[in-house]
C-alpha positions as CSV (number, residue, x, y, z in Angstrom):
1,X,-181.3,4.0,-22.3
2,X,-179.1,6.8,-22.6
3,X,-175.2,6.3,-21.1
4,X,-173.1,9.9,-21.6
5,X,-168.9,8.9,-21.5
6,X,-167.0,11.8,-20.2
7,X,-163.8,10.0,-19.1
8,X,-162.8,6.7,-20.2
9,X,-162.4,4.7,-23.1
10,X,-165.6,4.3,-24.5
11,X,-165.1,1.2,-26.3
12,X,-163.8,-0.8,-23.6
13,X,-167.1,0.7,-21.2
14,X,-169.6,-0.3,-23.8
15,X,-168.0,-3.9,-23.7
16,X,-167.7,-3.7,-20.2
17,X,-171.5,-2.7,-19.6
18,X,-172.5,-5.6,-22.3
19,X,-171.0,-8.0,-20.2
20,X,-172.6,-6.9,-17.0
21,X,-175.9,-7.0,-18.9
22,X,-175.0,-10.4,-20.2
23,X,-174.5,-12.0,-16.2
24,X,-177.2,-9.7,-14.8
25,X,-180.2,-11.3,-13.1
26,X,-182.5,-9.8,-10.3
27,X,-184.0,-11.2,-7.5
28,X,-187.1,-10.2,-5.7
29,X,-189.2,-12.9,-3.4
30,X,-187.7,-15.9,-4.7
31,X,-188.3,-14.4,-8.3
32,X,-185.4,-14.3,-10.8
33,X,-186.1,-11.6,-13.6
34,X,-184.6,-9.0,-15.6
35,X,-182.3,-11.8,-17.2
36,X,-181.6,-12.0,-21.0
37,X,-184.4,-13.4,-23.0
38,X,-183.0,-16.9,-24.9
39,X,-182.9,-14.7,-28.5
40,X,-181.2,-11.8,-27.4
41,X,-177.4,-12.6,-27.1
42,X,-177.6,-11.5,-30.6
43,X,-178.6,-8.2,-30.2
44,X,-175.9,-7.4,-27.9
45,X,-173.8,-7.4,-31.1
46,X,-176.4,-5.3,-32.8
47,X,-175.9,-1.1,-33.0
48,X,-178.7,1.0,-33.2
49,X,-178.7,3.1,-36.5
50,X,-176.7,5.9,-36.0
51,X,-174.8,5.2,-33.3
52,X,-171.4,3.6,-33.2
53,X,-171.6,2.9,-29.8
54,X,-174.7,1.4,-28.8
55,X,-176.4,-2.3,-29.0
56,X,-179.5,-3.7,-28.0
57,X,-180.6,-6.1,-25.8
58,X,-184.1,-8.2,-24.7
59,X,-185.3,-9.2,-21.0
60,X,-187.1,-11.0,-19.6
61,X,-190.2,-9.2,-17.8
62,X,-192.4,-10.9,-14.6
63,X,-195.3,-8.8,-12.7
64,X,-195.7,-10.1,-9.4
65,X,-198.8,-9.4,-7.6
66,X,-200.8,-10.9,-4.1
67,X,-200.7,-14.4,-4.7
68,X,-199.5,-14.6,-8.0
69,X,-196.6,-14.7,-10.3
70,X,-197.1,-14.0,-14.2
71,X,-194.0,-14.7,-16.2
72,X,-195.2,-15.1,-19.6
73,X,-195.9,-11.7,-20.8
74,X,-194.0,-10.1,-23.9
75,X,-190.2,-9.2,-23.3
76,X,-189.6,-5.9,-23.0
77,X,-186.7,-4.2,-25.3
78,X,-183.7,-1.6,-24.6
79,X,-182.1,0.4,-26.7
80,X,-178.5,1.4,-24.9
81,X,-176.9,4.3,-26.3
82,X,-173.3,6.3,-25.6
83,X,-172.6,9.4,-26.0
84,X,-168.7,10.3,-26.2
85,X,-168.1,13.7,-24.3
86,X,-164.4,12.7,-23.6
């Protein structure tokens, strides 16, 4: 995921959007996903190599399809990168 800063600190909005990412859960049919996986706070403190600002986080995935709910597939990855064009 690629986030381009053009006004702003971009310090504070990288914590900022950390935090959001941190309380954000989706909810679709009764279905909470999208949520943090239990090993990823972690990564939220982790840059991605050659980026100052950037970290990584892990979340949970669930397909829903007619008549069923499968929640224990792999977690899917993301890679949030800023660019500063301030």
């Amino acid at each position: 995921m690629i986030g381009y800063v053009v006004k702003g600190d971009i310090s504070t909005i990288v914590n900022n959007i950390k935090e959001k990412v941190q309380s954000n859960v989706f909810n679709a049919n009764s279905v909470k996903f999208g949520q943090l996986s239990d090993d990823s706070i972690d990564l939220l403190f982790e840059k991605v190599s050659y980026f100052d600002y950037s970290f990584k986080s892990k979340h949970k995935r669930v397909i829903i399809i007619p008549n069923a709910i499968i929640n224990n597939i792999e977690d899917i990855l993301i890679y949030h990168v800023f660019c500063d064009l301030t």
